[in-house]
Backbone of each chain as ProteinMPNN parsed JSONL, in Angstrom:
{"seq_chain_A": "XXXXXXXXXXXXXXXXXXXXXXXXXXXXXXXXXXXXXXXXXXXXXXXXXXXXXXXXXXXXXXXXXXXXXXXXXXXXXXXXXXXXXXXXXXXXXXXXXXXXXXXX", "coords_chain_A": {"N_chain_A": [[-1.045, -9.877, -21.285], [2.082, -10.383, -20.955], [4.772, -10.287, -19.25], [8.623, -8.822, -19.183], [11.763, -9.176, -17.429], [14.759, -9.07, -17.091], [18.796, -8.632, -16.946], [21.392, -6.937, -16.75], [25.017, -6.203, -17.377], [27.124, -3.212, -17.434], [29.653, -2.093, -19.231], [31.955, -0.83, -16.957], [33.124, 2.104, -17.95], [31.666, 2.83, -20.007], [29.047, 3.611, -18.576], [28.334, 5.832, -18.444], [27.736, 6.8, -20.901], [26.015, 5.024, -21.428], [23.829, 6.627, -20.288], [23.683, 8.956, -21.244], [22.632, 8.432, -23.713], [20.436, 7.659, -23.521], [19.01, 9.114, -22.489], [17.684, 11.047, -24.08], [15.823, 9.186, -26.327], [15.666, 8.433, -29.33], [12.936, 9.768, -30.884], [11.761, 8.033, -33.083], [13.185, 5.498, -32.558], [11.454, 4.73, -30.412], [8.995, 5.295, -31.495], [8.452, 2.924, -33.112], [9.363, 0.672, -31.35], [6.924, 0.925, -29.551], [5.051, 0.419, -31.884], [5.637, -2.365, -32.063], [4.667, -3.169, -30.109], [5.399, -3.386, -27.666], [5.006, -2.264, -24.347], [5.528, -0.106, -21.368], [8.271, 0.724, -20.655], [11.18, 0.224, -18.831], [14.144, 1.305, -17.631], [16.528, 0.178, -15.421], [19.489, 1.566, -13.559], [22.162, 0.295, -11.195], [24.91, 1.304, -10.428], [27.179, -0.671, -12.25], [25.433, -2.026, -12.884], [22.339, -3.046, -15.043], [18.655, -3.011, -14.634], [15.681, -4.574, -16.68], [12.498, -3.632, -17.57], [9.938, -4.768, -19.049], [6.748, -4.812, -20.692], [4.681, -6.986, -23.254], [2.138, -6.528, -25.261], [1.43, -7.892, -27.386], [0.288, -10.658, -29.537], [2.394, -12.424, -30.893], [5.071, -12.818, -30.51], [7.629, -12.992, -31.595], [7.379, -12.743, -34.134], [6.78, -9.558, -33.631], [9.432, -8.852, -32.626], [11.597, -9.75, -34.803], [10.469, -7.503, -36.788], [11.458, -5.423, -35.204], [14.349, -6.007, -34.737], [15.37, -6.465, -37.664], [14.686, -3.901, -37.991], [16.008, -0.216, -39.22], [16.411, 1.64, -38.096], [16.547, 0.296, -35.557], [19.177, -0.674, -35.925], [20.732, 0.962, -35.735], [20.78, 2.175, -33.891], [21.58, 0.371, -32.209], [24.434, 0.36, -33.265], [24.965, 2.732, -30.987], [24.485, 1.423, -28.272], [25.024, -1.23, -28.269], [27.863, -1.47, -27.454], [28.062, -0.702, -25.258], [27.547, -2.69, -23.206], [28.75, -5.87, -21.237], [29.796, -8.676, -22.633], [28.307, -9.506, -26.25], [26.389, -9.96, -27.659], [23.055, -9.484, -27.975], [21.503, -11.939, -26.463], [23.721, -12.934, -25.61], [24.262, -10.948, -23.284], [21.749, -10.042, -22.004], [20.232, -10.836, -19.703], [17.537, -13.254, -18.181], [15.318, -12.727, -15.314], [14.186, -14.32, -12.269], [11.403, -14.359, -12.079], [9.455, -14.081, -8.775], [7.247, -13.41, -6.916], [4.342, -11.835, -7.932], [1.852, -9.5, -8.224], [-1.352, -8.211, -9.401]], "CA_chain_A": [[0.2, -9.106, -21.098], [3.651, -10.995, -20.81], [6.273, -9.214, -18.538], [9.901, -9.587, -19.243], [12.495, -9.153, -16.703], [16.069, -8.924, -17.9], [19.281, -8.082, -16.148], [22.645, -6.976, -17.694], [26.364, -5.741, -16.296], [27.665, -2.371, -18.653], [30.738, -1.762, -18.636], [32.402, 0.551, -15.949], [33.605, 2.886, -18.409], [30.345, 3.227, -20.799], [27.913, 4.181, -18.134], [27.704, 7.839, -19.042], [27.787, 7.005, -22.202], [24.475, 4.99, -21.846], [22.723, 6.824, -19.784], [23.136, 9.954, -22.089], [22.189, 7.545, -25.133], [19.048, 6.466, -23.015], [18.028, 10.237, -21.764], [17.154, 11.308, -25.406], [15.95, 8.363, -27.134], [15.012, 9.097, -30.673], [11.512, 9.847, -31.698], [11.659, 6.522, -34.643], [13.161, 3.97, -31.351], [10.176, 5.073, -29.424], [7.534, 5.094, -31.979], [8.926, 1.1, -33.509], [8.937, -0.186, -29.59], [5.28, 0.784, -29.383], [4.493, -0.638, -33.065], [6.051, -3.905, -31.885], [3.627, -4.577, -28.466], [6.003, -3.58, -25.997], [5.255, -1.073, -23.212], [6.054, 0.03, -19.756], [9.447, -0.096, -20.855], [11.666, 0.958, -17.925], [15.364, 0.614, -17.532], [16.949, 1.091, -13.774], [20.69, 1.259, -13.493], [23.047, 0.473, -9.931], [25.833, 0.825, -10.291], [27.101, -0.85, -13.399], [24.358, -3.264, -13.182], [20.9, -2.732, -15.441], [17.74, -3.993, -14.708], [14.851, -3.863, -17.757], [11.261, -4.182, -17.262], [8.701, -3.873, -20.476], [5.176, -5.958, -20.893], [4.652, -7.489, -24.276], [0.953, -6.473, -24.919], [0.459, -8.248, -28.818], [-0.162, -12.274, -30.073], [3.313, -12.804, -31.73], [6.407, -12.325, -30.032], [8.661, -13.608, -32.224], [7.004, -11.965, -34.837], [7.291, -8.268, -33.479], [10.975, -8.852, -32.376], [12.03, -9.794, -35.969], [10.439, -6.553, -36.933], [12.518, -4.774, -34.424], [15.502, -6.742, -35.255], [15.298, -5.897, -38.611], [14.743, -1.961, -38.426], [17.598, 0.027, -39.557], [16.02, 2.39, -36.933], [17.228, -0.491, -34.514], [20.383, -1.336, -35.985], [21.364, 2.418, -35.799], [20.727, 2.303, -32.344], [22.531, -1.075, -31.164], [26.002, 0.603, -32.89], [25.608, 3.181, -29.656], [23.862, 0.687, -27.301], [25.768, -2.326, -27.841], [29.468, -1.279, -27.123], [27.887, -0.163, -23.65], [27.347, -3.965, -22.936], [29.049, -6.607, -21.31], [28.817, -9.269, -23.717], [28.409, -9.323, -27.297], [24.737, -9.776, -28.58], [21.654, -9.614, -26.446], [21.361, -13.392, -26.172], [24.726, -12.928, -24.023], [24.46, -9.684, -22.07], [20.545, -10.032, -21.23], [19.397, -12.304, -18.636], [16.159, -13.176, -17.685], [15.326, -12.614, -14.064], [13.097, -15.807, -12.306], [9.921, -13.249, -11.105], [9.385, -14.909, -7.267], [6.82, -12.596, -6.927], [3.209, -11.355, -9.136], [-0.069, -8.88, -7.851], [-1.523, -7.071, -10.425]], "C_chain_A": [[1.273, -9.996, -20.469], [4.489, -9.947, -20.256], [7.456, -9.576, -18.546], [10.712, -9.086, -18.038], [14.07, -9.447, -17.139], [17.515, -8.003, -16.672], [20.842, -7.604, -17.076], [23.848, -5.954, -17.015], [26.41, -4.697, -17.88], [28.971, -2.536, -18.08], [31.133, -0.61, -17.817], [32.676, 2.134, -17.021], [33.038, 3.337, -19.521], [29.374, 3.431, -20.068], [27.504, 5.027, -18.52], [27.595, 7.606, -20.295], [25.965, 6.439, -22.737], [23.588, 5.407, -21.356], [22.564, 8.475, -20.468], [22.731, 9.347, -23.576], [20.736, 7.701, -24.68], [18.353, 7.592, -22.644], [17.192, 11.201, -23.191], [16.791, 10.329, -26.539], [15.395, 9.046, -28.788], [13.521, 8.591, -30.95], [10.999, 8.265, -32.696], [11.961, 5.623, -33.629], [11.277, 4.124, -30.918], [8.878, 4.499, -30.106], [7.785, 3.424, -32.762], [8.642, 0.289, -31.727], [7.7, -0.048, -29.405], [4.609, 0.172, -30.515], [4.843, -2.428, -32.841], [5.247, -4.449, -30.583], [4.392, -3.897, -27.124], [5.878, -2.088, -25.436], [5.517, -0.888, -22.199], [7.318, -0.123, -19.89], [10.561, 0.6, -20.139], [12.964, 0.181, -17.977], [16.172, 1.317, -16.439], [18.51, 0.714, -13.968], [21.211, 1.363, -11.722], [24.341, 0.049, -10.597], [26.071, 0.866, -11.825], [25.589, -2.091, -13.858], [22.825, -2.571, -14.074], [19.836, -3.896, -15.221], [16.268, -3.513, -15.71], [13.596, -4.307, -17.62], [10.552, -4.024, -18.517], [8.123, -5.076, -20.595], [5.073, -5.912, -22.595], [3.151, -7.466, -24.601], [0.416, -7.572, -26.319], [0.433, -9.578, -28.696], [1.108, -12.656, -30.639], [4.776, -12.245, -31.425], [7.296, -11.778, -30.36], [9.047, -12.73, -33.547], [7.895, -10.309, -34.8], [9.222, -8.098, -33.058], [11.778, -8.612, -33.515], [11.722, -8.594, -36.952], [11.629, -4.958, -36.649], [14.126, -5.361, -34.54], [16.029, -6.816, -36.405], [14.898, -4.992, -39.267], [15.861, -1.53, -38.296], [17.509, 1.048, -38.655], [17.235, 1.527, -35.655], [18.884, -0.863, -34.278], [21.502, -0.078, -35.822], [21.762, 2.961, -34.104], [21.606, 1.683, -31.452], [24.326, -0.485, -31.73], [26.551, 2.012, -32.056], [25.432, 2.198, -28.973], [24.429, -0.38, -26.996], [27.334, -2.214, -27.288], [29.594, -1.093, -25.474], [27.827, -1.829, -22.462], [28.494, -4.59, -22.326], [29.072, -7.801, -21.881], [28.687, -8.758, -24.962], [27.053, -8.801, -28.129], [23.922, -9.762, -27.214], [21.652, -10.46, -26.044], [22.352, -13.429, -24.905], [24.831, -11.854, -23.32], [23.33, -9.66, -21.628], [20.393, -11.535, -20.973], [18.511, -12.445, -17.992], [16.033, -13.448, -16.492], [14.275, -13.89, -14.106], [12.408, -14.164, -11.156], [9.398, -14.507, -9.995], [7.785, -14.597, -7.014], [5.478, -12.081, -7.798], [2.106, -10.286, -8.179], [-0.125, -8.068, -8.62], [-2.458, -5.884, -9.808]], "O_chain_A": [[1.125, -10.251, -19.274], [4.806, -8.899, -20.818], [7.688, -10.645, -17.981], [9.982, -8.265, -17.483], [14.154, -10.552, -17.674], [17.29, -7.095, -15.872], [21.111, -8.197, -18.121], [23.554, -5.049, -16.233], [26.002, -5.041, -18.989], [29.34, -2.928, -16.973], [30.643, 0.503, -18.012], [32.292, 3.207, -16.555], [33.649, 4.189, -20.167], [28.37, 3.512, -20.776], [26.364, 5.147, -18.969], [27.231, 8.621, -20.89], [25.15, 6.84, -23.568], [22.47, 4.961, -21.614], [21.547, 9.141, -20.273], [22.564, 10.142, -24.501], [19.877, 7.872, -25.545], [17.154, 7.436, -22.415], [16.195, 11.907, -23.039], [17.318, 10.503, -27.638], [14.799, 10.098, -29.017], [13.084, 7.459, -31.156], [9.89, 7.736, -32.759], [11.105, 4.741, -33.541], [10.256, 3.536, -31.276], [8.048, 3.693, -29.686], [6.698, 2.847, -32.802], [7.772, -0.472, -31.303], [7.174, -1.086, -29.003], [3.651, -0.567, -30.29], [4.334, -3.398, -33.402], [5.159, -5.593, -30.138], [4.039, -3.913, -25.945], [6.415, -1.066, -25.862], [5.989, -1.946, -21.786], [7.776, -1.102, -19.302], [11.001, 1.596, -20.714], [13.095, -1.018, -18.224], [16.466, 2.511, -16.392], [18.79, -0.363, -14.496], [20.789, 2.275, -11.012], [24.722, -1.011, -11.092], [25.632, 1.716, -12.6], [25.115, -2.641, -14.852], [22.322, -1.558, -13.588], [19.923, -5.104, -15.445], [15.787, -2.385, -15.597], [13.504, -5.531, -17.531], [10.666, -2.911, -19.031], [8.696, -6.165, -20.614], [5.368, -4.87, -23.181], [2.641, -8.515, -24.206], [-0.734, -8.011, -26.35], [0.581, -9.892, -27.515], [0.836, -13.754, -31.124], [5.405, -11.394, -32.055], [7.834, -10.732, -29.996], [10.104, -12.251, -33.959], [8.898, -9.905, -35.387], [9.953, -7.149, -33.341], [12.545, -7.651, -33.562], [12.485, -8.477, -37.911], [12.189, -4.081, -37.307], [14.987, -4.535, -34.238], [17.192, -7.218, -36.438], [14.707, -4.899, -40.479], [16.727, -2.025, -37.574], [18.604, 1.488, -38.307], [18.264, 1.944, -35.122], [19.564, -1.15, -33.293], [22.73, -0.155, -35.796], [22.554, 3.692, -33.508], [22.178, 2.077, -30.436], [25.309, -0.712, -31.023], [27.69, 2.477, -32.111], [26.546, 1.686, -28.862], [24.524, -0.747, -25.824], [27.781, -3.162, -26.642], [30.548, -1.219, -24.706], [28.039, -1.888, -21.251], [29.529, -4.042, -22.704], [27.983, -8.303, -21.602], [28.904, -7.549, -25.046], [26.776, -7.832, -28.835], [24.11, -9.945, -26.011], [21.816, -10.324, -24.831], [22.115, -13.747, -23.74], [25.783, -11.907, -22.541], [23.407, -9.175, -20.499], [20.404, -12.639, -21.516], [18.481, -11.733, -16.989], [16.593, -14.504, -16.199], [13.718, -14.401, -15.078], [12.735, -13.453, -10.205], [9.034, -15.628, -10.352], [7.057, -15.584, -6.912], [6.011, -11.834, -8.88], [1.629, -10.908, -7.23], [0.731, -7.196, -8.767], [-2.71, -4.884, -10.48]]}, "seq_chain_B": "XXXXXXXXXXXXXXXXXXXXXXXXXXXXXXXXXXXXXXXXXXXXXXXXXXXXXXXXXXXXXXXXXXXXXXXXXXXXXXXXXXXXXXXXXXXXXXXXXXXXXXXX", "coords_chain_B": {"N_chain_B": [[0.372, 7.861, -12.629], [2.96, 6.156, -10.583], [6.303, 4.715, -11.138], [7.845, 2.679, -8.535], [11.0, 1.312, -8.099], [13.026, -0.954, -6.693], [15.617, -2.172, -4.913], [17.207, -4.988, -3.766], [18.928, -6.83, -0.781], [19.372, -10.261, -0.245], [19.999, -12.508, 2.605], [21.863, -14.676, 2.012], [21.48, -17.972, 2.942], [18.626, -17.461, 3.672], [17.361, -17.435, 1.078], [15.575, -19.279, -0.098], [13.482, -19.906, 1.801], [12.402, -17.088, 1.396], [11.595, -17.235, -1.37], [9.297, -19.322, -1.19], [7.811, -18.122, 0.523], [6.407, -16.49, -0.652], [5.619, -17.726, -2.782], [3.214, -18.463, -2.343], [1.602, -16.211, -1.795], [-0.649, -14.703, 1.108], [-4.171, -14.003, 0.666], [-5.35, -11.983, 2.075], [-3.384, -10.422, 2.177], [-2.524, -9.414, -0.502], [-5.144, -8.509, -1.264], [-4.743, -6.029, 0.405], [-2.35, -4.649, -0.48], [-3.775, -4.469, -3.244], [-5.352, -2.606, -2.157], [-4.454, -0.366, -1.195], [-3.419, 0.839, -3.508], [-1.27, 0.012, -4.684], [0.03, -1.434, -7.704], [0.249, -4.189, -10.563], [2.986, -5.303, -9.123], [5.62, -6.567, -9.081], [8.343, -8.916, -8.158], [11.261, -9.998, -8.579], [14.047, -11.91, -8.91], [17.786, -13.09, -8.662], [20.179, -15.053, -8.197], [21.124, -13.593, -4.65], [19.94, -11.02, -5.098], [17.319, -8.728, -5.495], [15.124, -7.379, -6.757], [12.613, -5.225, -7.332], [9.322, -4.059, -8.43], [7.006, -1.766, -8.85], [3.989, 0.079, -8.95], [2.124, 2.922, -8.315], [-0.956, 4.056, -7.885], [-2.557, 5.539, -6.648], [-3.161, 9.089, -4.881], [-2.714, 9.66, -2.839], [0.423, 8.713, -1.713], [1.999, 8.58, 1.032], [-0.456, 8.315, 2.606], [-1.067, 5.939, 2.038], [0.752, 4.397, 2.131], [1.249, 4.184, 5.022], [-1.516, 3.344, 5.866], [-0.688, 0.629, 5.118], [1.311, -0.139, 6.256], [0.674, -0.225, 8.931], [-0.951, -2.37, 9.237], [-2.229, -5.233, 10.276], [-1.711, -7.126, 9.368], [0.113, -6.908, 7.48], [2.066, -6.782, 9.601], [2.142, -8.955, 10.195], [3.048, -10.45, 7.999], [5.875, -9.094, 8.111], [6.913, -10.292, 10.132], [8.074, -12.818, 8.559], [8.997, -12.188, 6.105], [10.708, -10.136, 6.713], [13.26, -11.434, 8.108], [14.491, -12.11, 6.112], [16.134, -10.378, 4.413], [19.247, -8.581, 4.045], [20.041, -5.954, 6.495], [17.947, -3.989, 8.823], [15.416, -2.507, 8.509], [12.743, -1.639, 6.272], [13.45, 0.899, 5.251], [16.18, 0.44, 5.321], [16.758, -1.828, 3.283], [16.067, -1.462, 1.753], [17.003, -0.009, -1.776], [16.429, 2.636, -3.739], [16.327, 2.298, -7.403], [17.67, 3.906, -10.338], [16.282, 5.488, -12.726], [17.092, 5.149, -16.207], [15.621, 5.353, -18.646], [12.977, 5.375, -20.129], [9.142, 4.444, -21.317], [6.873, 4.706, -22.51]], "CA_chain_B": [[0.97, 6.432, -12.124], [4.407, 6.385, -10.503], [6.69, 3.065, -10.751], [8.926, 2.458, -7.766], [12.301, 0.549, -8.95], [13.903, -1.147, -5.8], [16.9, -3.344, -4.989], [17.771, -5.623, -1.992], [20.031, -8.2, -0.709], [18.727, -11.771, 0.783], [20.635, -13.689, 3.211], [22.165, -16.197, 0.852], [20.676, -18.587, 3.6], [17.134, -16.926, 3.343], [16.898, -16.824, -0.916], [14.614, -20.28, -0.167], [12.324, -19.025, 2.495], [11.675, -15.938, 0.474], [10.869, -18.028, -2.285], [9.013, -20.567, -0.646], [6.55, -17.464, 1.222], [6.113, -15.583, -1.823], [5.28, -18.51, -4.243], [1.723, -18.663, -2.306], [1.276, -14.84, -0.969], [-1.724, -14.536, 1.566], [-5.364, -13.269, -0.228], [-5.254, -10.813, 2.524], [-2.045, -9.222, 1.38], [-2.796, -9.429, -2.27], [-6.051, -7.356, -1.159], [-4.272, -4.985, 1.004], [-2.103, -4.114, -1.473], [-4.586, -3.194, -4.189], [-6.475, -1.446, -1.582], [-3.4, 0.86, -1.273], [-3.321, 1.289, -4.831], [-0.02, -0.784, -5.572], [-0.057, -2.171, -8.926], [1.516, -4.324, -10.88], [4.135, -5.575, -8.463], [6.402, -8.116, -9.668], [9.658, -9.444, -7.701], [12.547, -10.743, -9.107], [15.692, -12.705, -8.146], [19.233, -12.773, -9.549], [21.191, -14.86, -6.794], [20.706, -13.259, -3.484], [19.821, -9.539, -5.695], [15.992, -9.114, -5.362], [14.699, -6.687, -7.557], [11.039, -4.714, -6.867], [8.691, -3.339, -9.723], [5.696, -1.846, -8.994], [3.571, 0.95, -9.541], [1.111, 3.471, -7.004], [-1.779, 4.429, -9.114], [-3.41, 6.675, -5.809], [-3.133, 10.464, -5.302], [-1.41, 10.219, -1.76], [1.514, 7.407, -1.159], [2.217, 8.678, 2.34], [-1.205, 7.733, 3.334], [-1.344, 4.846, 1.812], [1.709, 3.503, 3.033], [0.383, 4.384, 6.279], [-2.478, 2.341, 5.894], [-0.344, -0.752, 4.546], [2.36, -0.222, 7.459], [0.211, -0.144, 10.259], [-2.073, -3.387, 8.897], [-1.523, -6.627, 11.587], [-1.692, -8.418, 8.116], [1.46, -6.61, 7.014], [3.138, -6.86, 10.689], [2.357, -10.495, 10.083], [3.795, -10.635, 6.872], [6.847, -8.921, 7.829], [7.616, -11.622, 10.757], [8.264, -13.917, 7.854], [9.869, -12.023, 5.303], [12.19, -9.434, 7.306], [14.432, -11.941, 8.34], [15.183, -12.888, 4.858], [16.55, -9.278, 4.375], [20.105, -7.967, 4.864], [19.51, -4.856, 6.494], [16.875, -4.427, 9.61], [14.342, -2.389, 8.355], [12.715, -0.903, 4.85], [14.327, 2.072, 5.227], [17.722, 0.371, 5.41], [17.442, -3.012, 2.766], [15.645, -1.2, -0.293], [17.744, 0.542, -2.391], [16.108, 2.874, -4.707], [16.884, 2.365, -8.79], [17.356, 5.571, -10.926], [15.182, 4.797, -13.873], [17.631, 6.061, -17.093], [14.556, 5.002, -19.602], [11.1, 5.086, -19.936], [8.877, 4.363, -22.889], [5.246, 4.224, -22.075]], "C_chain_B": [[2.626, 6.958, -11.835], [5.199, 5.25, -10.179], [7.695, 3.913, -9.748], [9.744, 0.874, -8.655], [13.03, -0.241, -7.808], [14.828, -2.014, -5.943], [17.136, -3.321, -3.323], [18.513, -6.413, -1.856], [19.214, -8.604, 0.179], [19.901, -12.38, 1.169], [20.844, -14.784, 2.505], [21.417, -17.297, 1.584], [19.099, -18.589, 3.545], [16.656, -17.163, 1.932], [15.249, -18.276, -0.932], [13.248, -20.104, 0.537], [11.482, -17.996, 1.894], [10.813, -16.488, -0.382], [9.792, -18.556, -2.104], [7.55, -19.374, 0.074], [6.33, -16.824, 0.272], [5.945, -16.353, -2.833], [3.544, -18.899, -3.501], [1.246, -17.146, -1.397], [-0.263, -15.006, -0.277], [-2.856, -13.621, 0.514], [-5.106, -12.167, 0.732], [-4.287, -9.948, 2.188], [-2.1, -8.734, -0.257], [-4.2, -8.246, -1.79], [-5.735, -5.954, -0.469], [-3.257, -4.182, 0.144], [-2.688, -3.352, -2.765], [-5.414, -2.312, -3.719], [-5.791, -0.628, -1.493], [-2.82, 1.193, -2.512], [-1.869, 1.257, -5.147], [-0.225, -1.433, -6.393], [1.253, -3.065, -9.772], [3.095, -4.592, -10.318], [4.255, -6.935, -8.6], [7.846, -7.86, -8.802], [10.47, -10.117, -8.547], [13.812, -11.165, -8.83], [16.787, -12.806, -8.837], [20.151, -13.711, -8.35], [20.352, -14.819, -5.622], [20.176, -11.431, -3.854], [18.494, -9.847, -5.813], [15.791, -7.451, -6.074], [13.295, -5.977, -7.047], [10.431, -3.975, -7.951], [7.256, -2.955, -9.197], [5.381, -0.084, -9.285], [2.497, 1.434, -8.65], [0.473, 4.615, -8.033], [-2.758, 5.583, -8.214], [-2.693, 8.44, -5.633], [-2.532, 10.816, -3.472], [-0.884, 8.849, -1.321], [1.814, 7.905, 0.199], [1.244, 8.036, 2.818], [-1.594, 6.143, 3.237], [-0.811, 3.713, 2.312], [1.633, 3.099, 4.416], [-0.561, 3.345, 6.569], [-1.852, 0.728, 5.828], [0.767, -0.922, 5.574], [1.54, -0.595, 8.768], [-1.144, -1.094, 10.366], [-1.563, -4.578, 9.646], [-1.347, -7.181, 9.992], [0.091, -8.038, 7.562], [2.295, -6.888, 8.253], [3.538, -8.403, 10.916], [3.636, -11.504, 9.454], [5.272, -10.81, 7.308], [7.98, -9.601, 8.856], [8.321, -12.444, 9.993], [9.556, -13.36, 6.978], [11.177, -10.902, 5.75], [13.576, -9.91, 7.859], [15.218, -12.335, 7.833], [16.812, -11.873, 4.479], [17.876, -9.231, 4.615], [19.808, -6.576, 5.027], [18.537, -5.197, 7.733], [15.098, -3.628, 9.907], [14.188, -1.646, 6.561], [13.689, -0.376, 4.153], [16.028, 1.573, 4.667], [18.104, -1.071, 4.716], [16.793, -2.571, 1.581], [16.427, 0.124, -0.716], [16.643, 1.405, -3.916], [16.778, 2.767, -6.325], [16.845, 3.933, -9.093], [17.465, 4.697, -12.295], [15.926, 5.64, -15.252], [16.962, 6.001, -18.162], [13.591, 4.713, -19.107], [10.358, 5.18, -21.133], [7.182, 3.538, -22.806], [4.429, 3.15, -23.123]], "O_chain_B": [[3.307, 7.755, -12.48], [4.986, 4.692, -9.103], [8.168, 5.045, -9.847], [9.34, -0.051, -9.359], [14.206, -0.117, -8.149], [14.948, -2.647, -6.992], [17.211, -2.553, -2.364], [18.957, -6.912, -2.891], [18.557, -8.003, 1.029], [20.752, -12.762, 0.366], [20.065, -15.733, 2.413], [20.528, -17.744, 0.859], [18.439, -19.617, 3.391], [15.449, -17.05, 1.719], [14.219, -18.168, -1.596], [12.151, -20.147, -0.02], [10.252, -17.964, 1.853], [9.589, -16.375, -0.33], [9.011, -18.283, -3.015], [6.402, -19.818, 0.094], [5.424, -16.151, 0.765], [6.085, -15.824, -3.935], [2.762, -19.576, -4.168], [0.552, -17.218, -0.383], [-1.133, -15.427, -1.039], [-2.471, -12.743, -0.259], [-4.549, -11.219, 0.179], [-4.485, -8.76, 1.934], [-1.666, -7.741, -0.841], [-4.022, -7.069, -2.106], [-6.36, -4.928, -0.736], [-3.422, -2.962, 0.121], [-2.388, -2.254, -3.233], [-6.067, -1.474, -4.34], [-6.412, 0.406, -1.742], [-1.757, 1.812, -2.558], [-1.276, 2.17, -5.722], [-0.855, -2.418, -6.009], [2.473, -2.9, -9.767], [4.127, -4.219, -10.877], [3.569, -7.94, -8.414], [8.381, -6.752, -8.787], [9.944, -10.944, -9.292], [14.609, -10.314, -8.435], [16.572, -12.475, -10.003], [20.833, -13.034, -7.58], [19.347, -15.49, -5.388], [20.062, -10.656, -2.904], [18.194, -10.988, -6.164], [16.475, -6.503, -5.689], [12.961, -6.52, -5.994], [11.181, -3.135, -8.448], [6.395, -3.832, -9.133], [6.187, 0.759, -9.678], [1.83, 0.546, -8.119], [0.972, 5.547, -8.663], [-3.53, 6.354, -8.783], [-1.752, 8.805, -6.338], [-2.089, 11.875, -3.029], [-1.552, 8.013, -0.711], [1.922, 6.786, 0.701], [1.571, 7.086, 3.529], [-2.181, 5.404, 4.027], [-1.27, 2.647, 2.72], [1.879, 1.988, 4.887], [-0.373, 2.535, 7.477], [-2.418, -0.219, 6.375], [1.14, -2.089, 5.687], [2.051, -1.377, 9.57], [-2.097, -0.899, 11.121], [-0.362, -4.831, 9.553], [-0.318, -7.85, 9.898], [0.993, -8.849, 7.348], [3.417, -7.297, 7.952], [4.514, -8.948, 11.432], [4.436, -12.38, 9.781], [5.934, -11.839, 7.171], [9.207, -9.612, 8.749], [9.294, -12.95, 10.552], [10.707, -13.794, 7.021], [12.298, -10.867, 5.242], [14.606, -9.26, 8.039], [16.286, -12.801, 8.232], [17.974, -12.256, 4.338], [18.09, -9.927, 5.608], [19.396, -5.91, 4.077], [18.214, -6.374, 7.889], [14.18, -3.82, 10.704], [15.113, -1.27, 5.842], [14.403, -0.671, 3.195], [16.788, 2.159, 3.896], [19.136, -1.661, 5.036], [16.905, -3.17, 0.511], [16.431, 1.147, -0.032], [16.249, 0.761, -4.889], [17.908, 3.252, -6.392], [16.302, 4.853, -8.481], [18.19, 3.809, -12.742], [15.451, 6.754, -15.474], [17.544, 6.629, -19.047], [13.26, 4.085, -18.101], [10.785, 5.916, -22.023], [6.672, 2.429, -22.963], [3.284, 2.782, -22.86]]}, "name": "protein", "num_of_chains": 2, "seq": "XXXXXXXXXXXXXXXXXXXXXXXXXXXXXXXXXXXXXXXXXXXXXXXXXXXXXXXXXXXXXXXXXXXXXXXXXXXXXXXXXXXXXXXXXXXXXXXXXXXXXXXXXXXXXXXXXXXXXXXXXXXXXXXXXXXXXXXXXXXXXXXXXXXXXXXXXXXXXXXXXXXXXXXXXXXXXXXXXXXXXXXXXXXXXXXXXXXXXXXXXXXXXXXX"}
């Protein structure tokens, strides 16, 4: 199990917007994020700030990503999800935290 | 299972210390912890923004905490790492998250 850590600024003026996006996710996100490996997948907001936790349980990262990266499930999703962003694509609005820290 | 989400600030001065005691955590603390049925606790850094992830897999967190508060191993501990802290106790340098996703 791989744990990611991720951090990302919304904008001031799309909060509500993602945290009623994020309180009903759809049934098809949900059940694709568990076909791709990833669980525990928690997302804490302060403020405007998000912080995203989710463990990577499968053999192929890269793999399941490109899955998820190329569902129209996904892509249906990112034109609410992304506008909420600081930043353009994931690459520039998520940032990987340095974990200081481990006890399982 | 119930994750806790926290957030803290480190003494920009402190961010190395922290580091530096938490890149070899005592066995006794690592055991005192899963004896109080904390799981899964990962730290994370951003800066001087310290992040907290974990998870209390027992059937009473009051007592447990109890147990893990009132351990010389933890009063030890918290010689070291409370000074890192802004803020001068728990109560008053962890910031709970509000968790707007979850996705088991």
């Amino acid at each position: 199990m791989k744990r990611f850590i991720l951090y990302s600024d919304l904008k001031p003026e799309k909060v509500q917007d993602y945290i009623d996006l994020h309180a009903n996710p759809w049934p098809e996100l949900i059940e694709l994020i568990g076909r791709c490996n990833i669980h525990n997948y928690s997302i804490s907001l302060r403020g405007t700030q998000l912080y995203t936790y989710y463990e990577y349980t499968g053999d192929d990262y890269e793999a399941d990503m490109a899955v998820m990266d190329n569902s129209p499930v996904m892509h249906r999703w990112w034109t609410y999800s992304k506008p909420c962003f600081v930043g353009h694509d994931r690459g520039e609005y998520y940032e990987d935290l340095t974990e200081v820290f481990y006890c399982p």
